[in-house]
N, C-alpha and C positions, 0 to 999 in steps of 0.2 A: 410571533416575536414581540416582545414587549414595546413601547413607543423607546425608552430609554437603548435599548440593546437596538431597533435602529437608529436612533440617531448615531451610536457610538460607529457601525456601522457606515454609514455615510460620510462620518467623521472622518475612515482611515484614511484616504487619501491625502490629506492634511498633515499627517504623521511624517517629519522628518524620516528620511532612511537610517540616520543613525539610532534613532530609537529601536523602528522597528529592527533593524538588526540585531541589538540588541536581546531583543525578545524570541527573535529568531534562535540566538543561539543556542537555546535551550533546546530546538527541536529541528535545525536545519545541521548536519556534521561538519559545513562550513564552505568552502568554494573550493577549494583544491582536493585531487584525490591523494594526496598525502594526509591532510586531515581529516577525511572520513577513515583510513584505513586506520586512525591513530581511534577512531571512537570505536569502530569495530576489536580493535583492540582491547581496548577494555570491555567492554560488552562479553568476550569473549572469557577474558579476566575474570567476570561477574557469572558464569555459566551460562550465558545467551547465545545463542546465534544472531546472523544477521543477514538482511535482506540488502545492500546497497542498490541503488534508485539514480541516476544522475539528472538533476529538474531540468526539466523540458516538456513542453506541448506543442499541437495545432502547428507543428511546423509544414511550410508547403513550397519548400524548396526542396529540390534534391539533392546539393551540395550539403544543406545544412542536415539533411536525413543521413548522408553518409560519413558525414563528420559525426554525428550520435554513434553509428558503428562503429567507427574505429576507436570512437572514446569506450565504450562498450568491448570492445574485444582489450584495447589496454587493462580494463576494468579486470575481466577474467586472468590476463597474468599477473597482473599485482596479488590479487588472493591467489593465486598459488603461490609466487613465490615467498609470499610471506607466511603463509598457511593458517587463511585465518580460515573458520570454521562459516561461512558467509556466503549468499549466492545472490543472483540478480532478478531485479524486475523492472521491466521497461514499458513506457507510455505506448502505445502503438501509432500516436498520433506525431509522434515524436520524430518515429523513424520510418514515417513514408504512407500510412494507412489513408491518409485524405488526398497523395497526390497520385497513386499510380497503385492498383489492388496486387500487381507480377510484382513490381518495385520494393512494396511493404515484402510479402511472403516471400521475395529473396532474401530482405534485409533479416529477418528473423529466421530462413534458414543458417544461414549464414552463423547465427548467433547460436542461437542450438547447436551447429557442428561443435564450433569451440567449446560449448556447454559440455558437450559430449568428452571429446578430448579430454577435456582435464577433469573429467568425473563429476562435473558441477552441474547445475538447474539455471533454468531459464523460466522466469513467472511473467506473463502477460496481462500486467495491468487492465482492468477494465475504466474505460471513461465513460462518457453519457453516452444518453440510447442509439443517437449515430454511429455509434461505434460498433454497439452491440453484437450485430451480424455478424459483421465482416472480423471483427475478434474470435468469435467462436468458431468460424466455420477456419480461418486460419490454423485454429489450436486442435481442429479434430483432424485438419488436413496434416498437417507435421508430423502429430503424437505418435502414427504407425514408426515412422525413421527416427524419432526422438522421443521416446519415452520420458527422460529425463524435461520436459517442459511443461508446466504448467497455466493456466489460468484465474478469474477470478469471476464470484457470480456475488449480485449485491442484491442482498436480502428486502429493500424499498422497491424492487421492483416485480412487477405482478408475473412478470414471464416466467422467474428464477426455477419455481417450481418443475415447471416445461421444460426450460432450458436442463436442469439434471440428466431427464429421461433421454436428451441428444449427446451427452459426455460417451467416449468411451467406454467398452463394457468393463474392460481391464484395466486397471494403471492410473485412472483421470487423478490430476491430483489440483485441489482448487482451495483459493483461499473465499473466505464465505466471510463477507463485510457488510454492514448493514448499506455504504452508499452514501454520495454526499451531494451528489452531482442534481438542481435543482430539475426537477423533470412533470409535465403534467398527470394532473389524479388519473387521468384514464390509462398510463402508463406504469404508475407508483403509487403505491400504498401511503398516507403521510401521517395517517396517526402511530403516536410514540409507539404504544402499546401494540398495534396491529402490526408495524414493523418486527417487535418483539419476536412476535407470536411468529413471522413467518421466518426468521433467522432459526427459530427454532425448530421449525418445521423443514427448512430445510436443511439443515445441521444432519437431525434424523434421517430424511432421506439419503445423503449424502453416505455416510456412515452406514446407512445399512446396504447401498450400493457396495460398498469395499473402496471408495475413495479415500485417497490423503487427505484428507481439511484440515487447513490452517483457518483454525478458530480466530478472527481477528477483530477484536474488541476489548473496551478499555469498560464494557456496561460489567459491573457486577454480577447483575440480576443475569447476565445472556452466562455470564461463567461459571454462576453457580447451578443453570441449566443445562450448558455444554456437558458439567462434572458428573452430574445426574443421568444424562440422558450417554456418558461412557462409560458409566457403572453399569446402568442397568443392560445396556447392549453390550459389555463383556469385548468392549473396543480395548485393543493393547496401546502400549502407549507409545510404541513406534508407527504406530496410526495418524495420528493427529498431532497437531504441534500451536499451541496459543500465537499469537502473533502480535505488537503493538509498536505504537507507533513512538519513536526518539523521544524521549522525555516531557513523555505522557504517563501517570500512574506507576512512579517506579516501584510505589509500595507495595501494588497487586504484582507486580511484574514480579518482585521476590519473593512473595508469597507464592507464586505458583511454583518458582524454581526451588525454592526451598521443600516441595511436597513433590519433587522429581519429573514436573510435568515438561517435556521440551516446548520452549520459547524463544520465538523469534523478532525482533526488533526490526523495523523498514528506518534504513539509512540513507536518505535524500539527501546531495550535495549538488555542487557546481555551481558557476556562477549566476544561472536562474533563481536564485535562492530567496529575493524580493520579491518575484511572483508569485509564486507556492505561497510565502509567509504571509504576505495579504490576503490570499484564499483559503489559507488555517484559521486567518483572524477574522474573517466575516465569518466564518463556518460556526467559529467561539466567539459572541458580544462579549462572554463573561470573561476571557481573556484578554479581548479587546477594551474592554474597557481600564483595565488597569496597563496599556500602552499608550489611552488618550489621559488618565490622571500623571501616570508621568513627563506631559508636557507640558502640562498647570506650574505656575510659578511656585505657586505656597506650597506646592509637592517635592520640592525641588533642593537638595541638600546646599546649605549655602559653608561656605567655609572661613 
């Protein structure tokens, strides 16, 4: 990282909240679940699907883990009743993973049933490598009773590879993301290029297992790779579905919908939404920094 992108970095905490809100709103659906349903709305408008997310981590209460379910199960009747085209994915840290291992995999059966119920998906976020385990072996424990759930494997990390050859033989359906989560070299890969190489690698394996992948990235070069390596594997295209994130790259986003490819958008709301949005803007200096030029004076429209 440049000396410039950290200083801007170290900077955000400085950043008023109404800025960064601001900035937020580009990429957070807003705090209420009326207002993400209203973005999924149009997304839906636009020929997209949608993933909605309700922000939350590292929770290590149990009241607060089961108040995420029931905001979770209200989640599942609003897209029916409004029918939007949209499914969920949840932190597992969120809802019980670090307090109790019975506690979590009730909470997500739990969720899954309703998934089930009203025809819908259930996608199990993956966090850092603490998590890792206890995520997978939940998502293979479930999948027999709940086919309709998914997970996620992140291409920076050296397991990923391994970790496919443990997915279900049948049905695994997994979103494939390069990873954001800072983790050491003996556990993750950190060069640009090396991450590349192994997204792509395991894209192909994934694919020629018979898995779902949700291709999820905003890189070019990994999509113009994903495109290649579904031609030549003779993948349909109710196989795979691109994935990206709330107002990130709308212009790649239409260009894939415009060439008929299905595309899915991750819709994060609720009133967590200053946390997540600081953790976007460390992830992006280059973002970040034009949140610290907008609190410079001479930046500053006067009227």
């Amino acid at each position: 990282m440049r000396v410039f992108s950290r200083l801007v970095v170290t900077t955000l905490p400085l950043v008023p909240k109404l800025i960064v809100g601001k900035v937020a709103s580009r990429y957070v659906a807003g705090s209420t679940l009326e207002e993400a349903l209203g973005t999924v709305e149009r997304l839906n408008g636009d020929g997209a699907m949608a993933t909605l997310d309700i922000l939350g981590e590292e929770v290590r209460d149990v009241d607060r883990a089961q108040a995420a379910v029931e905001g979770y199960l209200s989640l599942y009747r609003a897209i029916a009743d409004r029918g939007l085209d949209a499914n969920v994915s949840v932190k597992p840290t969120m809802l019980g993973l670090k307090i109790d291992a019975a506690v979590f995999k009730g909470h997500i059966a739990r969720l899954a049933q309703a998934a089930k119920k009203r025809g819908n998906f259930l996608r199990l976020d993956m966090e850092d490598r603490t998590t890792t385990d206890r995520t997978l072996e939940t998502y293979r424990e479930l999948h027999p009773r709940f086919p309709d759930i998914g997970v996620v494997l992140q291409a920076y990390m050296r397991r990923t590879l391994r970790d496919i050859d443990e997915l279900p033989a049948e049905g695994a359906n997994v979103r494939l993301c390069k990873g954001i989560y800072i983790e050491p070299r003996k556990d993750s890969f950190k060069g640009y290029e090396t991450i590349r190489l192994n997204f792509l690698a395991a894209l192909e394996k994934l694919l020629r297992r018979g898995a779902y992948v949700g291709i999820a990235t905003h890189d070019e070069h990994l999509v113009c790779g994903a495109l290649g390596l579904i031609d030549r594997l003779g993948v349909d295209r109710d196989r795979y579905e691109f994935q990206m994130l709330l107002g990130v790259d709308r212009t790649l986003r239409r260009i894939l919908l415009d060439e008929g490819h299905r595309l899915r958008v991750y819709v994060p709301f609720g009133p967590d939404w200053y946390h997540y949005s600081m953790r976007r803007l460390r992830e992006n200096p280059e973002v970040a920094r034009h949140v610290i030029r907008a609190m410079l004076p001479w930046n500053r429209e006067t009227s």
